[in-house]
MARTIRO-739021 format. One record per residue: x, y, z of N, C-alpha, C, CB in turn; residue in one letter. Coordinates in nm, 3 decimals. Glycine has a CB too. Example, Ala and Ser with C-alpha at 12.3 -4.5 7.8 and 13.67 -1.06 7.14 Angstrom:
// MARTIRO-739021
PT    neast   nnorth      nup   caeast  canorth     caup    ceast   cnorth      cup   cbeast  cbnorth     cbup  type
PT    1.319   -0.569    0.780    1.230   -0.450    0.780    1.320   -0.330    0.780    1.131   -0.447    0.905     A
PT    1.285   -0.225    0.708    1.367   -0.106    0.714    1.290    0.003    0.787    1.408   -0.060    0.572     S
// end
This chain:
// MARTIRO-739021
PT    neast   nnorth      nup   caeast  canorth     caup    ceast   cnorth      cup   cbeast  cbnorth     cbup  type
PT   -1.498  -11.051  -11.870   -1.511  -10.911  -11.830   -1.463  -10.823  -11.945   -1.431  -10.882  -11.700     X
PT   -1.544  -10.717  -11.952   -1.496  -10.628  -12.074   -1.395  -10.562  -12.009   -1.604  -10.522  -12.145     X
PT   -1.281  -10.491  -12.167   -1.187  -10.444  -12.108   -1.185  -10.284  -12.076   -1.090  -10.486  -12.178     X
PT   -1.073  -10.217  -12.061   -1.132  -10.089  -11.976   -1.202   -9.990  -12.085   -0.997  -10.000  -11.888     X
PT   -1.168  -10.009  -12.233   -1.201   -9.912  -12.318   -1.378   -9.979  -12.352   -1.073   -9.901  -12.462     X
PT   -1.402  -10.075  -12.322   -1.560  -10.117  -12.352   -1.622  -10.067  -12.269   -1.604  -10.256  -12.353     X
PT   -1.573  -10.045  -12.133   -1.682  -10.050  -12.009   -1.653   -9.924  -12.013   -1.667  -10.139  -11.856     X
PT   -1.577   -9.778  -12.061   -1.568   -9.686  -12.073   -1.691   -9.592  -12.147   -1.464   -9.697  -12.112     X
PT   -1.671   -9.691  -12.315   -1.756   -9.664  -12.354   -1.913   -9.686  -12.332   -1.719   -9.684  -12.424     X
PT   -1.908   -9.834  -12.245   -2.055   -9.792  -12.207   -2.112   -9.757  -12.129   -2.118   -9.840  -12.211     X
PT   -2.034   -9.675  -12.010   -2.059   -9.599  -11.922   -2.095   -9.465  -12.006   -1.947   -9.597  -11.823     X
PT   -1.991   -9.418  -12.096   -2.072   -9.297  -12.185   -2.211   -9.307  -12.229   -2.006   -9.275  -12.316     X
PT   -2.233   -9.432  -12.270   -2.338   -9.445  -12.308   -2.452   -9.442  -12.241   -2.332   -9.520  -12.356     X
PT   -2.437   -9.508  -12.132   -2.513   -9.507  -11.989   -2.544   -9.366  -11.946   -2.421   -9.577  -11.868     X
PT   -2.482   -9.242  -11.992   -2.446   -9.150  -11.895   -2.561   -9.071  -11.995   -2.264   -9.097  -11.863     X
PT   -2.548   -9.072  -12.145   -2.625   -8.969  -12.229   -2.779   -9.089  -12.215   -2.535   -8.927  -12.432     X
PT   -2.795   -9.185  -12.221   -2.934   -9.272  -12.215   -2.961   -9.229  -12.057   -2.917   -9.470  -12.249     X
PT   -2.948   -9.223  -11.944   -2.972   -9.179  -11.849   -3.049   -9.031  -11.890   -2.851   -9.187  -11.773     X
PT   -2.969   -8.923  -11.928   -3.013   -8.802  -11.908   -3.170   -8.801  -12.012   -2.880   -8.689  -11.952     X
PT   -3.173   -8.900  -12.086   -3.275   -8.916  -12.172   -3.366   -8.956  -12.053   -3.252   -9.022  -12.301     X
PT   -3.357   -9.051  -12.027   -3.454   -9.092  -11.974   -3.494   -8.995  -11.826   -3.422   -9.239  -11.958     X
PT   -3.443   -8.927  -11.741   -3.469   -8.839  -11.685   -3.529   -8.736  -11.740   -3.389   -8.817  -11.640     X
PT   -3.505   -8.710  -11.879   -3.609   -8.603  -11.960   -3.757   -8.632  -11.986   -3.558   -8.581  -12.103     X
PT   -3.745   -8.807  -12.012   -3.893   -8.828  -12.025   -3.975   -8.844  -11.926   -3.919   -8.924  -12.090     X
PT   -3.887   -8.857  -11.817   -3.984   -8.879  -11.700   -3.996   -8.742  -11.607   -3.926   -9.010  -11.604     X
PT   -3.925   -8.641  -11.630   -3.992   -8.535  -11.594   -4.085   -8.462  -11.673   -3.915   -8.463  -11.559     X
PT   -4.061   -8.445  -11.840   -4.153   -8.422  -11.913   -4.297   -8.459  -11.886   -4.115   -8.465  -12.009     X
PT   -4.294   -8.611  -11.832   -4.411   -8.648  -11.840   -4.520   -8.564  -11.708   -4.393   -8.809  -11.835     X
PT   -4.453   -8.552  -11.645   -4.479   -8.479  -11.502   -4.489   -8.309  -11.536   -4.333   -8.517  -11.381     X
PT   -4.379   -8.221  -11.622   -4.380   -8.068  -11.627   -4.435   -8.055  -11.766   -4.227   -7.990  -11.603     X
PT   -4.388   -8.086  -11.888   -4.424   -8.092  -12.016   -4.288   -7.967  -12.066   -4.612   -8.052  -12.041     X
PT   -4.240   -7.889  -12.033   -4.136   -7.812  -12.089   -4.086   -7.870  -12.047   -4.105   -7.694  -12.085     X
PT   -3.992   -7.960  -12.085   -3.866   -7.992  -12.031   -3.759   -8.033  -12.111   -3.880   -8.079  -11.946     X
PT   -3.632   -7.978  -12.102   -3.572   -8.040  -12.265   -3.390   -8.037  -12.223   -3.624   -7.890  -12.447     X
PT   -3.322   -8.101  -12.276   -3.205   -8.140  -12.289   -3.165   -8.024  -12.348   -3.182   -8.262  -12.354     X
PT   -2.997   -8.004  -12.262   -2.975   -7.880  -12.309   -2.838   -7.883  -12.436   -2.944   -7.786  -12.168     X
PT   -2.847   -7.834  -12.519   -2.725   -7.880  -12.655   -2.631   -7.793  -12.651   -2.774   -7.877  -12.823     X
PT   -2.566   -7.750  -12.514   -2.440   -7.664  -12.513   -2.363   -7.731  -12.451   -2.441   -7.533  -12.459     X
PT   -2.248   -7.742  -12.594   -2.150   -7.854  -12.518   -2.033   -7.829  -12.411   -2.076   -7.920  -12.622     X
PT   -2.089   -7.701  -12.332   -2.004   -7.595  -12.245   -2.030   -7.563  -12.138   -1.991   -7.486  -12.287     X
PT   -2.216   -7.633  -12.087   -2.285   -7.616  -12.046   -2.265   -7.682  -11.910   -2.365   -7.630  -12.120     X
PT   -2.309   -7.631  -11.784   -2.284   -7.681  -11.627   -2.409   -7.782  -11.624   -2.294   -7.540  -11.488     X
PT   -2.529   -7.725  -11.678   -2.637   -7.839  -11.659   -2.695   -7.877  -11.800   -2.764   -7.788  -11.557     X
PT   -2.741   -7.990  -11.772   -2.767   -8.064  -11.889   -2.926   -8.068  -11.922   -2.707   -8.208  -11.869     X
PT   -3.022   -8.059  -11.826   -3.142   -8.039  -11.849   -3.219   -7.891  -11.797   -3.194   -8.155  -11.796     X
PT   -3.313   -7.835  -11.885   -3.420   -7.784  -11.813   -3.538   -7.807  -11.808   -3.429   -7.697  -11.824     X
PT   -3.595   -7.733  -11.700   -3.731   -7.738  -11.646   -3.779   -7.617  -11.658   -3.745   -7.780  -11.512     X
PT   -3.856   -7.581  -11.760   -3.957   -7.462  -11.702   -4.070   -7.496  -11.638   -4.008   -7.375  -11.803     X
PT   -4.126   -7.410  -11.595   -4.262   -7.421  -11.504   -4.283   -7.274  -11.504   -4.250   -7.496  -11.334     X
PT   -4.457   -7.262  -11.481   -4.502   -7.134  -11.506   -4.524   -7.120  -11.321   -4.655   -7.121  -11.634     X
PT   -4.478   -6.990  -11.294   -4.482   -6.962  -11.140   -4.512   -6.820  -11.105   -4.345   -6.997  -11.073     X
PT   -4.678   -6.818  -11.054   -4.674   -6.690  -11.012   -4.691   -6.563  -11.129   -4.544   -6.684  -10.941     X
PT   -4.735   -6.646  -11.250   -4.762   -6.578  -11.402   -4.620   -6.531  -11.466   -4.872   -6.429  -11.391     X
PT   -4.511   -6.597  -11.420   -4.393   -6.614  -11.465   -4.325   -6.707  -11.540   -4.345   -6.606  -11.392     X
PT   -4.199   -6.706  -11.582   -4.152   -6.860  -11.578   -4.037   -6.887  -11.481   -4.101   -6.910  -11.725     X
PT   -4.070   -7.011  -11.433   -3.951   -7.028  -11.368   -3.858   -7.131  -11.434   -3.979   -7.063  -11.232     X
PT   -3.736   -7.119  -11.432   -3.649   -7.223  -11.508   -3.556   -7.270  -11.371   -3.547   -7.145  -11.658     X
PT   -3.575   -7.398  -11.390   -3.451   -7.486  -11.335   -3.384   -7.554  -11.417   -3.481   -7.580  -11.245     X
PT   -3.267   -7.536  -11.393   -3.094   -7.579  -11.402   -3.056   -7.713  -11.377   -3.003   -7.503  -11.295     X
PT   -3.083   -7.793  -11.428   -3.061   -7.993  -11.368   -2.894   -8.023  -11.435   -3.226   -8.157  -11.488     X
PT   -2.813   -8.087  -11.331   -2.723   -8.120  -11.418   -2.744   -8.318  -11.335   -2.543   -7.998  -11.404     X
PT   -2.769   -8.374  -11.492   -2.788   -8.563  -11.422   -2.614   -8.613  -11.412   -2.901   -8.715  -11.585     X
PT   -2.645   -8.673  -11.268   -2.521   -8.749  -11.246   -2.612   -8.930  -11.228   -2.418   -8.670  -11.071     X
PT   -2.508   -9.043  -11.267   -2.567   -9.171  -11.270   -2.495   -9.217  -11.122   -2.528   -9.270  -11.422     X
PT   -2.585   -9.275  -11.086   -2.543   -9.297  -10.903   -2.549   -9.444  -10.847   -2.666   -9.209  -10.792     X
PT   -2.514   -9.545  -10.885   -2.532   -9.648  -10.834   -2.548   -9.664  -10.680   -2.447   -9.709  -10.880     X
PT   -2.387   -9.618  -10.617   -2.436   -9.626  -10.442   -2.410   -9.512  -10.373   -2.358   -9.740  -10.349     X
PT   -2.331   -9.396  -10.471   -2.344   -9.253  -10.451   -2.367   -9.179  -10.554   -2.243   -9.200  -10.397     X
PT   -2.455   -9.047  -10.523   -2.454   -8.958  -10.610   -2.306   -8.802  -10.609   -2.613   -8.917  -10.585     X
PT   -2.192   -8.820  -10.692   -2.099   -8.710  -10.722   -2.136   -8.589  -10.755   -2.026   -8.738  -10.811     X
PT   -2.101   -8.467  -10.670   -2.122   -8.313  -10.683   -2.026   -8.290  -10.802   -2.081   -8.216  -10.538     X
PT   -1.929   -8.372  -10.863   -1.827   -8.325  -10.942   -1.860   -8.318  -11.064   -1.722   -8.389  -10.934     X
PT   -1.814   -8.175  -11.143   -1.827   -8.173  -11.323   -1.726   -8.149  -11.356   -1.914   -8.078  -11.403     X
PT   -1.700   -8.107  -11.489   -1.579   -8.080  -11.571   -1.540   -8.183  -11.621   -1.474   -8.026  -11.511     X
PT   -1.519   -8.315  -11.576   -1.444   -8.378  -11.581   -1.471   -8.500  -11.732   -1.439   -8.417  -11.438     X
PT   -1.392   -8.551  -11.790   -1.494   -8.646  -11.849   -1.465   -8.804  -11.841   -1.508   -8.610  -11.998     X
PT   -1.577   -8.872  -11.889   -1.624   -8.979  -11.817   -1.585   -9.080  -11.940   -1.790   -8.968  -11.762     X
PT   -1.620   -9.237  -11.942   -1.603   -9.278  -12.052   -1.477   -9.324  -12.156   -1.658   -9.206  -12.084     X
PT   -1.416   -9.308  -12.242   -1.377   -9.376  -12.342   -1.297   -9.259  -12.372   -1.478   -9.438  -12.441     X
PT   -1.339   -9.146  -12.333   -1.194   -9.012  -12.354   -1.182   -8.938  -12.238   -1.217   -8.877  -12.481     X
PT   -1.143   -9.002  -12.149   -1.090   -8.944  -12.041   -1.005   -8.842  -11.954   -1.071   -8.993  -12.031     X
PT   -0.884   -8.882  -12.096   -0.802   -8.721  -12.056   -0.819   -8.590  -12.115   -0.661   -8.725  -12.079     X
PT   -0.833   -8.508  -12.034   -0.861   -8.375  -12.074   -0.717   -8.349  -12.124   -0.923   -8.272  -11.954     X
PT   -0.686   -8.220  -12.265   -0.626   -8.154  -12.256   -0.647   -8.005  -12.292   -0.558   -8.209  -12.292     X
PT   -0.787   -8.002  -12.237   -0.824   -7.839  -12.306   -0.786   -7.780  -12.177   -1.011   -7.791  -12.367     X
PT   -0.760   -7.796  -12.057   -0.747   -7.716  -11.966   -0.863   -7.661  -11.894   -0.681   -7.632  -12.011     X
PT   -0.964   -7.709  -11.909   -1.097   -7.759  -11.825   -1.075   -7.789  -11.692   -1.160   -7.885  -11.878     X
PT   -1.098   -7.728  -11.558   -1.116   -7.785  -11.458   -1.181   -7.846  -11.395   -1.105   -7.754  -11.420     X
PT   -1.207   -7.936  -11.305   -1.315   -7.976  -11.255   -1.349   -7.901  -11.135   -1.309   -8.104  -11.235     X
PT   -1.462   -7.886  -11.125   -1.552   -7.801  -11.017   -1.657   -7.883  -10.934   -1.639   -7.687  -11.095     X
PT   -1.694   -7.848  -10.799   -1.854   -7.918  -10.742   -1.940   -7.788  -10.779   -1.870   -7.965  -10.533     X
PT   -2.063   -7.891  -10.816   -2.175   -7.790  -10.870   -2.210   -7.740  -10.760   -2.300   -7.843  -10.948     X
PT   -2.284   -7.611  -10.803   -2.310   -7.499  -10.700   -2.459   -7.444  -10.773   -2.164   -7.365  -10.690     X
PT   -2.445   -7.343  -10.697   -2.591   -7.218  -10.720   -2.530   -7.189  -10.831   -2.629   -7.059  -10.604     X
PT   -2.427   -7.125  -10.859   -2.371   -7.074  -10.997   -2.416   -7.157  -11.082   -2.224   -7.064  -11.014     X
PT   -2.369   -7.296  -11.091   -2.355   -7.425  -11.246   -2.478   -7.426  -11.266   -2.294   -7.610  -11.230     X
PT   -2.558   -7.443  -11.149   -2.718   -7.519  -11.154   -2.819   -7.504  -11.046   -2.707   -7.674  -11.158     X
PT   -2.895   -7.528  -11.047   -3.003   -7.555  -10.939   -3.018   -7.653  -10.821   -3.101   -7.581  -11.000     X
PT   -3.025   -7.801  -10.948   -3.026   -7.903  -10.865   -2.932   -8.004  -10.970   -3.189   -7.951  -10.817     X
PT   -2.892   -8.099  -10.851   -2.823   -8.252  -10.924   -2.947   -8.344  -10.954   -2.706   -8.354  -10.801     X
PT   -2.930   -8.409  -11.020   -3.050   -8.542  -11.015   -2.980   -8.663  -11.066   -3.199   -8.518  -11.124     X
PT   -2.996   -8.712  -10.917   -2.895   -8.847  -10.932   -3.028   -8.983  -11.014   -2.819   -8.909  -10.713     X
PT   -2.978   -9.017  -11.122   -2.987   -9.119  -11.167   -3.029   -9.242  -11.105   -2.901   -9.126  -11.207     X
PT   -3.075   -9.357  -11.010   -3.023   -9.480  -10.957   -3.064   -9.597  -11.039   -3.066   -9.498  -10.818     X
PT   -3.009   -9.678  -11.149   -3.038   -9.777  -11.194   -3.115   -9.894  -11.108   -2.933   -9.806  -11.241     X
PT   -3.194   -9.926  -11.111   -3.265  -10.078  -11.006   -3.212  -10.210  -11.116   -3.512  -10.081  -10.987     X
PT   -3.302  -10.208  -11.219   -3.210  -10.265  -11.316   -3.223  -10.211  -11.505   -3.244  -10.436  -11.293     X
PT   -3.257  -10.265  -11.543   -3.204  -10.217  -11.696   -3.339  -10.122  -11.722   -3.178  -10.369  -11.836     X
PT   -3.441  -10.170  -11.638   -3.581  -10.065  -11.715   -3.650   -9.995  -11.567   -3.744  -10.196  -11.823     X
PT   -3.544   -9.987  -11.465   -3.597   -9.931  -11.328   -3.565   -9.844  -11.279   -3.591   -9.987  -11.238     X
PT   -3.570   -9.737  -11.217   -3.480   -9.588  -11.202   -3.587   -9.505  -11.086   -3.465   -9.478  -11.393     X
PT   -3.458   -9.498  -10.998   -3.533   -9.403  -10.893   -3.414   -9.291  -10.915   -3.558   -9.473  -10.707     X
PT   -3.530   -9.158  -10.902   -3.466   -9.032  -10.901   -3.433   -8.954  -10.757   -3.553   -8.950  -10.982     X
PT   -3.303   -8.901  -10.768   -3.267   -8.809  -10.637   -3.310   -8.695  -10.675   -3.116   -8.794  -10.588     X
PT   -3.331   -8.629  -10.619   -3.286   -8.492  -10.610   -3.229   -8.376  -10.521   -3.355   -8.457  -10.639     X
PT   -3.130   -8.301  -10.534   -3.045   -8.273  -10.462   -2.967   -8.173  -10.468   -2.995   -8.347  -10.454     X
PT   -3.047   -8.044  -10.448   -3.035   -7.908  -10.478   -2.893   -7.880  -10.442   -3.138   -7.820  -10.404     X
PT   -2.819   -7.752  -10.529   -2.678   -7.746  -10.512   -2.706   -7.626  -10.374   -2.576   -7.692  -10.677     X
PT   -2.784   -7.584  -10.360   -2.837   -7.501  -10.227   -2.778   -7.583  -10.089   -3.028   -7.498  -10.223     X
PT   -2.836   -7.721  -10.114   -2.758   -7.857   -9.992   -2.631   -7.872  -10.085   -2.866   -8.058   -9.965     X
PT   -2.603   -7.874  -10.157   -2.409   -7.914  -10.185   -2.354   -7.836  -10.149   -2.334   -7.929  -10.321     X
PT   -2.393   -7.703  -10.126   -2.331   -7.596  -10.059   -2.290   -7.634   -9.947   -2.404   -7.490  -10.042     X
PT   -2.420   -7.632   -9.876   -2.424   -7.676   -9.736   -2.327   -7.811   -9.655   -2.567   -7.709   -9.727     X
PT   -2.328   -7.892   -9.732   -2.247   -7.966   -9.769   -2.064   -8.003   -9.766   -2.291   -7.947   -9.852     X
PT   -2.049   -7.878   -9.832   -1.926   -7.870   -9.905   -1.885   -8.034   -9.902   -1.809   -7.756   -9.829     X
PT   -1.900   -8.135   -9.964   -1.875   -8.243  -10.009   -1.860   -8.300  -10.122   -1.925   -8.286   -9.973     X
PT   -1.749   -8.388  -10.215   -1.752   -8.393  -10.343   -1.900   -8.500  -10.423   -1.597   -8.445  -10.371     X
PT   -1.946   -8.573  -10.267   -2.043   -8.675  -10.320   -2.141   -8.711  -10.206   -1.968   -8.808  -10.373     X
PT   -2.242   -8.759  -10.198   -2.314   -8.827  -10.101   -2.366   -8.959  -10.142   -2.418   -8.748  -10.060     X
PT   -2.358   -9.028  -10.002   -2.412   -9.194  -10.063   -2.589   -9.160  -10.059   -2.354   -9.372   -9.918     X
PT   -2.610   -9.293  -10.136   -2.805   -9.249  -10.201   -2.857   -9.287  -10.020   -2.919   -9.427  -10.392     X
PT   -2.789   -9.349   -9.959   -2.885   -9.421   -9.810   -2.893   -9.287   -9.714   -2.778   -9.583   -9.699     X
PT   -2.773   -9.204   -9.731   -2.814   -9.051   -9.644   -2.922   -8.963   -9.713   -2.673   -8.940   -9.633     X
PT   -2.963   -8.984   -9.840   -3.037   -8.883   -9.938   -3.176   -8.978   -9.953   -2.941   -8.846  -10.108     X
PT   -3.225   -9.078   -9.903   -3.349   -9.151   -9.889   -3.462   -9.036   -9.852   -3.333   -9.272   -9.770     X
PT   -3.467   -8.924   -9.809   -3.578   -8.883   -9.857   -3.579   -8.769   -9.924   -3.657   -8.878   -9.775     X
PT   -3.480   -8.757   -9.999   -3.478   -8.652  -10.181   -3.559   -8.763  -10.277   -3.256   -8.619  -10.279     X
PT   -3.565   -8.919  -10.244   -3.609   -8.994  -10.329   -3.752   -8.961  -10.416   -3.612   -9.103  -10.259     X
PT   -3.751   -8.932  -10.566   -3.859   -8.858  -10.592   -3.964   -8.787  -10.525   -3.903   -8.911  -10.644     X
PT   -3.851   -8.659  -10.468   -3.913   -8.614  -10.379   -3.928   -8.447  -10.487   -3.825   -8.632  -10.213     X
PT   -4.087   -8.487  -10.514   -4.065   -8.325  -10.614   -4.063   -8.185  -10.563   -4.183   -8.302  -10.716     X
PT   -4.150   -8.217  -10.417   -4.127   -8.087  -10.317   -4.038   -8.028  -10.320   -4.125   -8.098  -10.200     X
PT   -3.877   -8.099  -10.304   -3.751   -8.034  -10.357   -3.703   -8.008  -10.448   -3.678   -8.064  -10.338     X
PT   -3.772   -8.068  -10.547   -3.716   -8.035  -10.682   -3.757   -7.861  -10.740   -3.788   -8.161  -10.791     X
PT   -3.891   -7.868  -10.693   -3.976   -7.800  -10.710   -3.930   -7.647  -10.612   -4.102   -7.888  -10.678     X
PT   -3.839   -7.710  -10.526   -3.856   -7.571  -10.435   -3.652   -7.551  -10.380   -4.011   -7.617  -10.246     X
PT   -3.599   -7.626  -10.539   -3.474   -7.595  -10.492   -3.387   -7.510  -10.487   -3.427   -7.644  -10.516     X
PT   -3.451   -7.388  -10.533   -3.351   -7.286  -10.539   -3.396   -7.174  -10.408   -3.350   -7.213  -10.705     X
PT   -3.503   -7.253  -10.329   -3.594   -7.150  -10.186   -3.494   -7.149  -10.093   -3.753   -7.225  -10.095     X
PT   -3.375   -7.167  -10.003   -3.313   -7.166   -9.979   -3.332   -7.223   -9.806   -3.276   -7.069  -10.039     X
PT   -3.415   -7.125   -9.788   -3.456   -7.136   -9.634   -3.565   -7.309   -9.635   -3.577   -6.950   -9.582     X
PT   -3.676   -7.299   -9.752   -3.717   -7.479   -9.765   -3.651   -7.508   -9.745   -3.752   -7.565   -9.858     X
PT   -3.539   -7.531   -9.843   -3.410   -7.655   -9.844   -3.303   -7.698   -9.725   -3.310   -7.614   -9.955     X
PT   -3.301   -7.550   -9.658   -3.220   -7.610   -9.578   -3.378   -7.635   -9.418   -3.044   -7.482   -9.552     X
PT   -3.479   -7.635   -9.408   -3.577   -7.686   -9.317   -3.569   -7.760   -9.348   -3.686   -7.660   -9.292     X
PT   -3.612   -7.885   -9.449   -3.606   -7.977   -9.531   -3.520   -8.064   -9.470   -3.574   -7.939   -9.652     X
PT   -3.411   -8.052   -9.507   -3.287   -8.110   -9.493   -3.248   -8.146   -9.336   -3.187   -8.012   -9.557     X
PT   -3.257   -8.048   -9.288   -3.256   -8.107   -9.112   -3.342   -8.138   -9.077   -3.230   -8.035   -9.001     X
PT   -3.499   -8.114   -9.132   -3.606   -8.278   -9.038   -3.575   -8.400   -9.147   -3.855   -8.255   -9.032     X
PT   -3.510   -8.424   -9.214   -3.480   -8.536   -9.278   -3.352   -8.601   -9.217   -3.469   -8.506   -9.419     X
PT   -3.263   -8.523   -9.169   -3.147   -8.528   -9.100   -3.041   -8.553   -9.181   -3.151   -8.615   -9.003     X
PT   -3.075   -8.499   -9.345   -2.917   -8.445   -9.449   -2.838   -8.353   -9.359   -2.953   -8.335   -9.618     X
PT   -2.873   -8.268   -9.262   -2.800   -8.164   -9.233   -2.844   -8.193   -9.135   -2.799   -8.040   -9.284     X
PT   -2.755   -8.106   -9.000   -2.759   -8.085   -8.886   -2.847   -7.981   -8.852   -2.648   -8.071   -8.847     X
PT   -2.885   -7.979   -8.754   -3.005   -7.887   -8.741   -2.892   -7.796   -8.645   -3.180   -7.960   -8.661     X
PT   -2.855   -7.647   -8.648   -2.878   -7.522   -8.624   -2.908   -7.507   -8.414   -3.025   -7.483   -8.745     X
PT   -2.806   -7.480   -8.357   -2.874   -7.430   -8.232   -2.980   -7.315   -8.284   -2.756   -7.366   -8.120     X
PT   -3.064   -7.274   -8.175   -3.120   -7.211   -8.219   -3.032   -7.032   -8.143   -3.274   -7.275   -8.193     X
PT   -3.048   -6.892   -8.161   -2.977   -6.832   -8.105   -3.048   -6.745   -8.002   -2.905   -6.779   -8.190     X
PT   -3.198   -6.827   -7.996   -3.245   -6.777   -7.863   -3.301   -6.867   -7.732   -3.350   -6.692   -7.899     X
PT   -3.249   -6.816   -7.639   -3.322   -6.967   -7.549   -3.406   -6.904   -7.566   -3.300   -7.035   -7.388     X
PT   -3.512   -6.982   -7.439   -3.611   -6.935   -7.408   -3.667   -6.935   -7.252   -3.680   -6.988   -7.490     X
// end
């Protein structure tokens, strides 16, 4: 077994080859899409898309998810672990980003994508969700596509049964 500073480092490594490969595979699907180089930055990828003779930009920040996907940033991962800049850690929100996009390794060349608007982390208020409650965010681009709609996301989410569905506040 490697020791803790190997498997550190190749979890870093894991973590920046992940966000790569989430770039190429949405690229291949939007064609703007690009890694973002601010090392200050809440999300790590964007998406433009032309909407409505506009652009629309989404906000991706990739988390790697084996049997959950983590709402948590700030923090760092890997082979330098302790902070001393005085960085906090935060759960992503509407503010950081748009959406999470959880990573799931199958094995070394296999990858299913979540997606998992911070609109539901809100909703939420949770630091993480396991991938078996989020089975149908599973490349699900409808949401990707429509994560910052608010009222979609949360319809969405309760016929999927991420969320509780809402009495309603009128009988009838």
């Amino acid at each position: 077994m490697a020791n803790s500073e190997e498997r550190g480092r190749q979890a870093s490594v894991d973590g920046f080859a992940h966000e790569h490969i989430v770039v190429g595979i949405l690229m291949k699907k939007y064609q703007n899409v690009s890694l973002v180089d601010l090392p200050l930055s809440t999300y790590d990828i964007i998406i433009v898309r032309k909407k409505d003779g506009t652009e629309d930009i989404i906000r991706a920040q990739v988390k790697t998810g084996k049997k959950s996907i983590s709402f948590i940033g700030g923090s760092r991962g890997g082979v330098d672990r302790e902070y001393k800049s005085g960085v906090k850690t935060y759960r992503q929100s509407t503010a950081t980003s748009d959406v999470v996009i959880g990573i799931h390794p199958i094995d070394d060349n296999t990858y299913e994508l979540y997606f998992v608007p911070t609109i539901l982390i809100e909703h939420l208020n949770q630091q993480s969700i396991s991938i078996n409650k989020i089975a149908d965010l599973k490349e699900n681009y409808f949401i990707l596509e429509n994560c910052k709609n608010e009222e979609v996301i949360i319809e969405k989410c309760q016929e999927y049964g991420i969320l509780a569905s809402t009495p309603s506040l009128f009988k009838s």
